[in-house]
PDB file of N, CA, C and O in Angstrom:
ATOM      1  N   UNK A   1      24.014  45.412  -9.571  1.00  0.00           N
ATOM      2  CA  UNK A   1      23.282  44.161  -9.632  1.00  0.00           C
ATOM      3  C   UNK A   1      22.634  44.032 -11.003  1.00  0.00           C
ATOM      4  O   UNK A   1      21.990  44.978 -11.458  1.00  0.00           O
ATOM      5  N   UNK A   2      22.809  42.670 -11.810  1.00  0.00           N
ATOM      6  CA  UNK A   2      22.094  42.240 -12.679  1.00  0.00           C
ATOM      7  C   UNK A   2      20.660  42.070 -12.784  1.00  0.00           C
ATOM      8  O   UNK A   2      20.099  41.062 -12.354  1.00  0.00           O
ATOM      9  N   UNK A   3      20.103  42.948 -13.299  1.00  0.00           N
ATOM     10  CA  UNK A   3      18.650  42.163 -13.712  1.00  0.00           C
ATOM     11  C   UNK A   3      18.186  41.387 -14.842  1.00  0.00           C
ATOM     12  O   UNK A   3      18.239  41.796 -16.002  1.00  0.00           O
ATOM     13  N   UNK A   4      17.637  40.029 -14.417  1.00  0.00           N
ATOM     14  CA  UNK A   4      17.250  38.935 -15.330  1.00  0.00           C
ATOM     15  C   UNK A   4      16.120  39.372 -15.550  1.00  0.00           C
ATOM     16  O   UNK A   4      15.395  39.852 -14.679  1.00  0.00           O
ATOM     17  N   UNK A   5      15.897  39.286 -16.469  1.00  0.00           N
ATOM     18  CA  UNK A   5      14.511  38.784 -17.084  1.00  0.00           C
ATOM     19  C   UNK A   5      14.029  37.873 -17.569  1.00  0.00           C
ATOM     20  O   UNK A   5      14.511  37.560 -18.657  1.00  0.00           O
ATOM     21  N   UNK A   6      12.672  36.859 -16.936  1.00  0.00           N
ATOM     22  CA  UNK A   6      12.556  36.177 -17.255  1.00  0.00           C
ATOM     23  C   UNK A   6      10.683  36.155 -17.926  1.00  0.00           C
ATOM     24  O   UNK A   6       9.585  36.470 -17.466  1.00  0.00           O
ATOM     25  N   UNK A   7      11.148  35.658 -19.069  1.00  0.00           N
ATOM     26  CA  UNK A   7       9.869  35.343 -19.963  1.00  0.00           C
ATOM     27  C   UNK A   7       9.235  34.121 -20.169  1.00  0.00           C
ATOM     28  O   UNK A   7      10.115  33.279 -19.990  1.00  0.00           O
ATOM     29  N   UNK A   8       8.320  33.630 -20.412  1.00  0.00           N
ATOM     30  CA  UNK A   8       7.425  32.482 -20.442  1.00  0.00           C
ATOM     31  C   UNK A   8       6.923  32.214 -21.858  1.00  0.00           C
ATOM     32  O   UNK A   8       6.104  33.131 -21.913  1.00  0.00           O
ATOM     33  N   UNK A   9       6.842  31.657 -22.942  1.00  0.00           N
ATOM     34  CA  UNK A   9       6.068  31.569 -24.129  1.00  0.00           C
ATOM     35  C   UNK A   9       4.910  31.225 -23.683  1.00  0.00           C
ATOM     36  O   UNK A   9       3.969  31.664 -24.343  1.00  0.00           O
ATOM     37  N   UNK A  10       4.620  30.495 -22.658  1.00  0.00           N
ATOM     38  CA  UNK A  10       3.124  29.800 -22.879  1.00  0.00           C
ATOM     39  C   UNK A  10       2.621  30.002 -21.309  1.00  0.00           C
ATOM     40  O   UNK A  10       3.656  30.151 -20.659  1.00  0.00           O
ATOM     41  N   UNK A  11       1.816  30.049 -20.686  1.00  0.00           N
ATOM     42  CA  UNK A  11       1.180  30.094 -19.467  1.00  0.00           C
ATOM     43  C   UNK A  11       1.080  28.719 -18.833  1.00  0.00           C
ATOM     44  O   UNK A  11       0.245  27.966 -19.333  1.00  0.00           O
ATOM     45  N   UNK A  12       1.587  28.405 -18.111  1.00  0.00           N
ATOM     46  CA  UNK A  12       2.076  27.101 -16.714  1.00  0.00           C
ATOM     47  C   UNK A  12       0.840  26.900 -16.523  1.00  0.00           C
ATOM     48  O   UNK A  12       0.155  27.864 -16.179  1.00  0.00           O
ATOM     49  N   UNK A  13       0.253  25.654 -16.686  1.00  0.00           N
ATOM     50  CA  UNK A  13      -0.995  24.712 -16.293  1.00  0.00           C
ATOM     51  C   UNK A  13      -0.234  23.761 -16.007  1.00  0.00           C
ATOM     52  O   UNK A  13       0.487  22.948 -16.585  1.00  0.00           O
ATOM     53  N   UNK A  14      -0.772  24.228 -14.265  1.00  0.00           N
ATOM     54  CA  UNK A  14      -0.487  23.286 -13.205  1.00  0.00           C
ATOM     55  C   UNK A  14      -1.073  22.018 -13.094  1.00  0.00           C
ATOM     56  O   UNK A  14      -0.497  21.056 -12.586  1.00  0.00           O
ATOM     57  N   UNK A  15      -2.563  21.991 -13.706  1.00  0.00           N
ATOM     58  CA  UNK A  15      -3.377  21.317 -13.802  1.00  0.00           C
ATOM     59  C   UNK A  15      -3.823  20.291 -15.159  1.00  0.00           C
ATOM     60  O   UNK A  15      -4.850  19.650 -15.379  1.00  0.00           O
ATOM     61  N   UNK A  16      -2.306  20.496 -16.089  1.00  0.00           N
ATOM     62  CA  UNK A  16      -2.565  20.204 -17.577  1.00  0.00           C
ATOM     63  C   UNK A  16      -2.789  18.631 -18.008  1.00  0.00           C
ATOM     64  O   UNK A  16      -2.422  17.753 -17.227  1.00  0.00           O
ATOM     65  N   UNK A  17      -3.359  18.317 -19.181  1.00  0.00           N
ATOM     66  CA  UNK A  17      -3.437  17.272 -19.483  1.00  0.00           C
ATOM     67  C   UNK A  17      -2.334  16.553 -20.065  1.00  0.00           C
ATOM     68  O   UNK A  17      -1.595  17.537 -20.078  1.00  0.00           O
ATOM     69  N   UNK A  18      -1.643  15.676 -20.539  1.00  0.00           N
ATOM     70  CA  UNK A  18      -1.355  14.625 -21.853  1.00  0.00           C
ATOM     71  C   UNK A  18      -0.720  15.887 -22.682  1.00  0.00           C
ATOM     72  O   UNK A  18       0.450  16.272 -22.685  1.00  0.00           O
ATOM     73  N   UNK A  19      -1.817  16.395 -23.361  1.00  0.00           N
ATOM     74  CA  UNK A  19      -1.188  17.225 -24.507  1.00  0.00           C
ATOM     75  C   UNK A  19      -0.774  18.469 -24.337  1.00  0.00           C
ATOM     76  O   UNK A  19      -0.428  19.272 -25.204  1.00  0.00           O
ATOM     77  N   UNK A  20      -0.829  18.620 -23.022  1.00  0.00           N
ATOM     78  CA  UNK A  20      -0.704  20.336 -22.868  1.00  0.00           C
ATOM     79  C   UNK A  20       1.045  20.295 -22.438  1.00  0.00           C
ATOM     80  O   UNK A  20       1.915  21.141 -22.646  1.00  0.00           O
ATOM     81  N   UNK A  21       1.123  18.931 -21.758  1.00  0.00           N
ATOM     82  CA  UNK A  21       2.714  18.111 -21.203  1.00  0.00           C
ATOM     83  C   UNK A  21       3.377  18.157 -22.692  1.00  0.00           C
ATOM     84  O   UNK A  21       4.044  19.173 -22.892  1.00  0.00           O
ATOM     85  N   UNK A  22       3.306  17.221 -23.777  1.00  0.00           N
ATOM     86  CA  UNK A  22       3.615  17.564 -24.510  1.00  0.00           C
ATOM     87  C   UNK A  22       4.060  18.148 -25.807  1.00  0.00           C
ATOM     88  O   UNK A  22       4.852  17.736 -26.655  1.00  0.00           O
ATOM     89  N   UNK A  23       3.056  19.625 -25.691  1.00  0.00           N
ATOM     90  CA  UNK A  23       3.196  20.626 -25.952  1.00  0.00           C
ATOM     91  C   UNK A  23       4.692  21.530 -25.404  1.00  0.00           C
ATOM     92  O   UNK A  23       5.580  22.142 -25.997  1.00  0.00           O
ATOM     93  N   UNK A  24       4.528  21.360 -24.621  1.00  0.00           N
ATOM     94  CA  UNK A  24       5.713  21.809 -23.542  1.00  0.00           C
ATOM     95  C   UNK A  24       6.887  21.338 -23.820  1.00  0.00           C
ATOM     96  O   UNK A  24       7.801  22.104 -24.127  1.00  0.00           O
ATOM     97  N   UNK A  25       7.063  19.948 -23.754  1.00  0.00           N
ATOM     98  CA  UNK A  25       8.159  19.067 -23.956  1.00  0.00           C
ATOM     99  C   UNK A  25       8.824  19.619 -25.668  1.00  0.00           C
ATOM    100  O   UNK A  25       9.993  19.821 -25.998  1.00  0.00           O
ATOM    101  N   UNK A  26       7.479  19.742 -26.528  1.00  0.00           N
ATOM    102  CA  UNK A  26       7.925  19.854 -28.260  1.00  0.00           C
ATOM    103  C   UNK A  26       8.372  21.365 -28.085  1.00  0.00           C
ATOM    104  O   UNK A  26       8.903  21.605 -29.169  1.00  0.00           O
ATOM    105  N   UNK A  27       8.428  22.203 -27.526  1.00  0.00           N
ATOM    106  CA  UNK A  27       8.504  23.708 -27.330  1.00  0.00           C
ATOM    107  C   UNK A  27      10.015  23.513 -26.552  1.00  0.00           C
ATOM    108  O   UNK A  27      10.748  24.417 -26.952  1.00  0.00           O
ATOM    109  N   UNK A  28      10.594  22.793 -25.752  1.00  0.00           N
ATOM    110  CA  UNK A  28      11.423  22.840 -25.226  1.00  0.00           C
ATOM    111  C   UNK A  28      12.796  22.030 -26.185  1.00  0.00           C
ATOM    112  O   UNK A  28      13.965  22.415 -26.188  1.00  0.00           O
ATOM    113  N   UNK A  29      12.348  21.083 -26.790  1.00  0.00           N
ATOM    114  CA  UNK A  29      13.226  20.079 -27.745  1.00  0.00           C
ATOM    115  C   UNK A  29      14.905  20.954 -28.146  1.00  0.00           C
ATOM    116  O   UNK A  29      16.065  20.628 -27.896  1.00  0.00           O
ATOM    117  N   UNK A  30      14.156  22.444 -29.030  1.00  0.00           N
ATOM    118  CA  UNK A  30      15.108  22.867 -29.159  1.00  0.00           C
ATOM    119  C   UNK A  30      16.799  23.544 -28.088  1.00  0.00           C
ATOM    120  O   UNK A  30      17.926  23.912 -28.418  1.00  0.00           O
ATOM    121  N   UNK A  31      15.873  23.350 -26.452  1.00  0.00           N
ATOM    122  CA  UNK A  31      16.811  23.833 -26.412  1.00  0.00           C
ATOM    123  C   UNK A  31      17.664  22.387 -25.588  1.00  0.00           C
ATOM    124  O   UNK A  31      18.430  22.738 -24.690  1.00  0.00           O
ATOM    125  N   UNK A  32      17.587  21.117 -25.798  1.00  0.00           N
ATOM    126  CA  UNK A  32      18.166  20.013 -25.640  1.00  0.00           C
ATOM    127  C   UNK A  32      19.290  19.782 -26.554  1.00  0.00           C
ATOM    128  O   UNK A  32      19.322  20.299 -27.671  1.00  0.00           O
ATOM    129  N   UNK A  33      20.200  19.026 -26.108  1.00  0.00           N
ATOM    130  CA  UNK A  33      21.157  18.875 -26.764  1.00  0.00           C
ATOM    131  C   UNK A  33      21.338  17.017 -26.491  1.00  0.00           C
ATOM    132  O   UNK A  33      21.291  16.508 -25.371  1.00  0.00           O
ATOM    133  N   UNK A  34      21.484  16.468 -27.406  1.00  0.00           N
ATOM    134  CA  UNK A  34      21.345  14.447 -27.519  1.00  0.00           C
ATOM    135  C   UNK A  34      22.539  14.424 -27.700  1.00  0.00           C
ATOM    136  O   UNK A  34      22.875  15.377 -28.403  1.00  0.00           O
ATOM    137  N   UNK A  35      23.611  13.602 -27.317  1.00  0.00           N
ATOM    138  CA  UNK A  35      24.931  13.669 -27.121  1.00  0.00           C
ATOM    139  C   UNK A  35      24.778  11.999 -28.620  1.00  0.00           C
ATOM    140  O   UNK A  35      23.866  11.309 -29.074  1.00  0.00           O
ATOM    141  N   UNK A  36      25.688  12.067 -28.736  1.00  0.00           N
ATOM    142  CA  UNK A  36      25.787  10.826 -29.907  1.00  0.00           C
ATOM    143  C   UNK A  36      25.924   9.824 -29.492  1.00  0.00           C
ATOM    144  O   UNK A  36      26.705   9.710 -28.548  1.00  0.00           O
ATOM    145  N   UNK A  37      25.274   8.722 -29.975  1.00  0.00           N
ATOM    146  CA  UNK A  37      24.720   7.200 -29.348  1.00  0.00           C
ATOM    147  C   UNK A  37      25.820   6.263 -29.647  1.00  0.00           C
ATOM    148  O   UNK A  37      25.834   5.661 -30.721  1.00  0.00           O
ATOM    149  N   UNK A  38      26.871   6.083 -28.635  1.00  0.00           N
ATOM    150  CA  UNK A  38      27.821   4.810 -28.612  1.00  0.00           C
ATOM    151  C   UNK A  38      27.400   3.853 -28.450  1.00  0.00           C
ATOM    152  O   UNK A  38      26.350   3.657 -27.837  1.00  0.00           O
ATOM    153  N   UNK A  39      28.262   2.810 -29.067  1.00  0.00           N
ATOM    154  CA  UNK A  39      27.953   1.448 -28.472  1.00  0.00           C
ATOM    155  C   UNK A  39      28.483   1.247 -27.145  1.00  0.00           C
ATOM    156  O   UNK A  39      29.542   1.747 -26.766  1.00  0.00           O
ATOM    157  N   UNK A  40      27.615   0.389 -26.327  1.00  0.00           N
ATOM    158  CA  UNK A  40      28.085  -0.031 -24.933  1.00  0.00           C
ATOM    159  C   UNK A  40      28.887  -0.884 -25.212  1.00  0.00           C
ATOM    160  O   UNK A  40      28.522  -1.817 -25.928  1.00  0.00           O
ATOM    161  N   UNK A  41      30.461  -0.806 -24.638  1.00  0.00           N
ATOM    162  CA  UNK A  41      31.248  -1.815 -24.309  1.00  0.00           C
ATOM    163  C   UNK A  41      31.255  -2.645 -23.039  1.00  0.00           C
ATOM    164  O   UNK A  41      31.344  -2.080 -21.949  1.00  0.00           O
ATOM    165  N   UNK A  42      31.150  -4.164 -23.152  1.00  0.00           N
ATOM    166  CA  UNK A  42      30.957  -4.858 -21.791  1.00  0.00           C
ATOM    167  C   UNK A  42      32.329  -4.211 -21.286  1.00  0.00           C
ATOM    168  O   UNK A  42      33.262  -3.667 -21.877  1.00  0.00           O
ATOM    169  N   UNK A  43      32.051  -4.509 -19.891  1.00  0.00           N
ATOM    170  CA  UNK A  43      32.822  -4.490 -18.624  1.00  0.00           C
ATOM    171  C   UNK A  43      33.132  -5.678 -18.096  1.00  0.00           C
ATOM    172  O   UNK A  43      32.462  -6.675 -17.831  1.00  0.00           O
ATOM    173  N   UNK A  44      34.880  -5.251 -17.927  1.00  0.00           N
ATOM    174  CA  UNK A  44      35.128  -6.699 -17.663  1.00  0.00           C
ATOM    175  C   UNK A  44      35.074  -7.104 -15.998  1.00  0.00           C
ATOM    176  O   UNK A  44      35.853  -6.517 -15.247  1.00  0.00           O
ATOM    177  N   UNK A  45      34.507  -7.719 -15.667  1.00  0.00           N
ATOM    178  CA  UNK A  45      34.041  -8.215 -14.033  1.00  0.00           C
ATOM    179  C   UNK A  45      35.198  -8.194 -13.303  1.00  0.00           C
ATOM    180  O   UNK A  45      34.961  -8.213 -12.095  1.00  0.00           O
ATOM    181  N   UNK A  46      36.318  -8.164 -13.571  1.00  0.00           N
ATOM    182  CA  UNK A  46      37.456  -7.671 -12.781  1.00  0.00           C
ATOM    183  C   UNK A  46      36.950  -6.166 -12.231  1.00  0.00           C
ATOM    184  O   UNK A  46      36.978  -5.614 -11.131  1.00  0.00           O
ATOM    185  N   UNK A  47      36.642  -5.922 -13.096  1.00  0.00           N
ATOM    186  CA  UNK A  47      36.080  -4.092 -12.690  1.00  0.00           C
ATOM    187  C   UNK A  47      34.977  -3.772 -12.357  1.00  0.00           C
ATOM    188  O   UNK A  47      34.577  -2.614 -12.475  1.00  0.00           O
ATOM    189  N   UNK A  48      33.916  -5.203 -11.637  1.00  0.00           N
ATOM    190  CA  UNK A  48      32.584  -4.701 -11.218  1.00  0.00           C
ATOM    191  C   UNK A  48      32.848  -5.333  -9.604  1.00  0.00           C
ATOM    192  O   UNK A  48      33.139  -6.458  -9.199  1.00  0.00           O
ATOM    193  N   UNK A  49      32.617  -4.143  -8.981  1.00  0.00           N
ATOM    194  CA  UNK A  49      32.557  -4.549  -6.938  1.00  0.00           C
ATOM    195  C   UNK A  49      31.269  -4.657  -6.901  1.00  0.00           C
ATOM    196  O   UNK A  49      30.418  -4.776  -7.782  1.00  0.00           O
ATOM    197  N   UNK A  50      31.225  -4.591  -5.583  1.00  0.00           N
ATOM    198  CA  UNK A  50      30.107  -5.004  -4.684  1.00  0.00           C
ATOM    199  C   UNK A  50      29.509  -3.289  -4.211  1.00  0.00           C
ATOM    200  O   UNK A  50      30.265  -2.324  -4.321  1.00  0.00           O
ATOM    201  N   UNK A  51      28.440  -3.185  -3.827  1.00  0.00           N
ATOM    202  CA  UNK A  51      27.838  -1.967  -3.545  1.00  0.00           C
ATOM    203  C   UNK A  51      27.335  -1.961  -1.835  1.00  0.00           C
ATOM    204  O   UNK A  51      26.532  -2.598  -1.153  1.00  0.00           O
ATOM    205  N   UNK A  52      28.343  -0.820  -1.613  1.00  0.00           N
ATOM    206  CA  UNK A  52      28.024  -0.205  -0.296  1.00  0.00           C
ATOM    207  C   UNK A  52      27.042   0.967  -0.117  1.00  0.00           C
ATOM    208  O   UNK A  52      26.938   2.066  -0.662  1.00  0.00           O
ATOM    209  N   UNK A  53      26.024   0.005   1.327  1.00  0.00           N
ATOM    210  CA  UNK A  53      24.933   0.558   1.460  1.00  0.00           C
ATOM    211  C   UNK A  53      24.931   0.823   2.463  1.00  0.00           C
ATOM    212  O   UNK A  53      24.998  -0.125   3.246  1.00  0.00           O
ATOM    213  N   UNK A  54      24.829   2.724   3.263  1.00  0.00           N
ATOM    214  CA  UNK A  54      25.045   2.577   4.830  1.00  0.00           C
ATOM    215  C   UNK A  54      23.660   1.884   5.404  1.00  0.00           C
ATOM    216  O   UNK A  54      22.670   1.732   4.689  1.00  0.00           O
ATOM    217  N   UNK A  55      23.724   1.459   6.880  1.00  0.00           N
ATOM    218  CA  UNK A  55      22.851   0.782   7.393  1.00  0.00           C
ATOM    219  C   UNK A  55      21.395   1.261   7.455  1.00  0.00           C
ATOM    220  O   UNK A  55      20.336   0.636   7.504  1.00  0.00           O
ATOM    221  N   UNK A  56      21.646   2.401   7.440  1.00  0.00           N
ATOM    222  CA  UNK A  56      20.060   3.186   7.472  1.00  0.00           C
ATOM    223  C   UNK A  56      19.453   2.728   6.374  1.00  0.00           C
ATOM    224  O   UNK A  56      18.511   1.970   6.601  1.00  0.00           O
ATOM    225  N   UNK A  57      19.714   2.967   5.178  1.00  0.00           N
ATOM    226  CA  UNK A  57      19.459   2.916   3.842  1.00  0.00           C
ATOM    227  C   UNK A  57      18.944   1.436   3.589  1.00  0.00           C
ATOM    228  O   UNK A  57      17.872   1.321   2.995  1.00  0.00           O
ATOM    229  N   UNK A  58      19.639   0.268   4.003  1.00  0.00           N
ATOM    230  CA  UNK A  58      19.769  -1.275   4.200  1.00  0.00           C
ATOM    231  C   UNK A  58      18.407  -1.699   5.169  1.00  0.00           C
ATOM    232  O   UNK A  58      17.758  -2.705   4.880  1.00  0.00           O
ATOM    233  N   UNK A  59      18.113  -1.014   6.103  1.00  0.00           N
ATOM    234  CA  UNK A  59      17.378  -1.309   6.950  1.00  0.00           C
ATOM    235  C   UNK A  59      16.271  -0.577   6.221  1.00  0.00           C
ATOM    236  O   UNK A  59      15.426  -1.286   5.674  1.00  0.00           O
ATOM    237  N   UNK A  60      16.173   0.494   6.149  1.00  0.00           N
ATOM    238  CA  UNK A  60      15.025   1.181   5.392  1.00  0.00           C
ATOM    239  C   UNK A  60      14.318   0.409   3.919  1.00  0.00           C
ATOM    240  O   UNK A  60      13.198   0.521   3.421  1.00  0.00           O
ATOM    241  N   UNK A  61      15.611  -0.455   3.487  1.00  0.00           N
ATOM    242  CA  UNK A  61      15.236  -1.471   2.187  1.00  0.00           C
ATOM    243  C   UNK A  61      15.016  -2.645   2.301  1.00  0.00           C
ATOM    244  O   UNK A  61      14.553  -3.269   1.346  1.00  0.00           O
ATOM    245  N   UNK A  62      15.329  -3.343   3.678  1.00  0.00           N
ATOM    246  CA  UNK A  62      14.734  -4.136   4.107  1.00  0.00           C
ATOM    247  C   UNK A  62      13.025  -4.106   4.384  1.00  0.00           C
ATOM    248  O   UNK A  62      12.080  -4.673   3.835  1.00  0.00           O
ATOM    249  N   UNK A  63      13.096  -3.537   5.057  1.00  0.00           N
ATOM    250  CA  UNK A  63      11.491  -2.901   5.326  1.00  0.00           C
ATOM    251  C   UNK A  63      10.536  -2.908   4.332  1.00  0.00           C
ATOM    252  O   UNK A  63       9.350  -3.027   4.639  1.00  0.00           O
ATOM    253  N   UNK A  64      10.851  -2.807   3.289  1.00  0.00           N
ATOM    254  CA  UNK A  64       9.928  -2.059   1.725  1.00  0.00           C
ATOM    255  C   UNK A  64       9.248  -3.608   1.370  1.00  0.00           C
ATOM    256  O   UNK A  64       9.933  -4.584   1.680  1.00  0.00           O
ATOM    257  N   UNK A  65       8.185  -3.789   0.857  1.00  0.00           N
ATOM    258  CA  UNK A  65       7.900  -5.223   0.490  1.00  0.00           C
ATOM    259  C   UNK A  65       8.508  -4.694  -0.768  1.00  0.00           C
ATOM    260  O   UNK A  65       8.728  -3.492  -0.924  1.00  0.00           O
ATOM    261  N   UNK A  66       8.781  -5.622  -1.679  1.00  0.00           N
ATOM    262  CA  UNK A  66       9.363  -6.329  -3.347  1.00  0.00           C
ATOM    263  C   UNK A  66       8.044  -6.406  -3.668  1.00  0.00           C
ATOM    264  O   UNK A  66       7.040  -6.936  -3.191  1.00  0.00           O
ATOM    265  N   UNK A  67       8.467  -5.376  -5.100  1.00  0.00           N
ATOM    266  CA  UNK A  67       7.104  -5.212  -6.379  1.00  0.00           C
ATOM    267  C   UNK A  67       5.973  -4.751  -5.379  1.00  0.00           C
ATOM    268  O   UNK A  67       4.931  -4.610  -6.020  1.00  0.00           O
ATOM    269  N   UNK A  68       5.825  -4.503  -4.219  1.00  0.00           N
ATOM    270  CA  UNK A  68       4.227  -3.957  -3.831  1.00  0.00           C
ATOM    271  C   UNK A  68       3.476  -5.037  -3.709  1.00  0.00           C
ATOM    272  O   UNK A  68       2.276  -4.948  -3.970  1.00  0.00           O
ATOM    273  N   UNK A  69       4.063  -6.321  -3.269  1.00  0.00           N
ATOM    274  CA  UNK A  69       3.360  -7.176  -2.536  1.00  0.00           C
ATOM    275  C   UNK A  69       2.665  -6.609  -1.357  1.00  0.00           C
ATOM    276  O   UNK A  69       1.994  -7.338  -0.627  1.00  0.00           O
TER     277      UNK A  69
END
């Protein structure tokens, strides 16, 4: 059996503010990878359907008020 080891740079505040978030986020950057920014090509509406929703889901979204009225 493999043993991992796992290490932490900074101590987990569960409870953190604004900057302690991103602190975290700027510490993590490197290990992200941004894929290269295409242009969106329209779609031609021959190729856009309709969306199936099972009934639970439909009824459950019925139910919800719109915007939190």
């Amino acid at each position: 059996m493999t043993k991992l080891e796992v290490r932490s740079p900074a101590p987990v505040d569960l409870e953190g503010d604004l900057a302690s978030l991103r602190g975290d986020c700027a510490r993590m950057v490197p290990h992200w990878a941004a894929p290269d920014r295409s242009a969106a090509r329209p779609v031609s509406p021959s190729l856009i359907h309709g969306v199936s929703v099972p009934q639970k889901s439909a009824r459950l979204l019925d139910a919800m008020s719109d915007y939190g009225d």
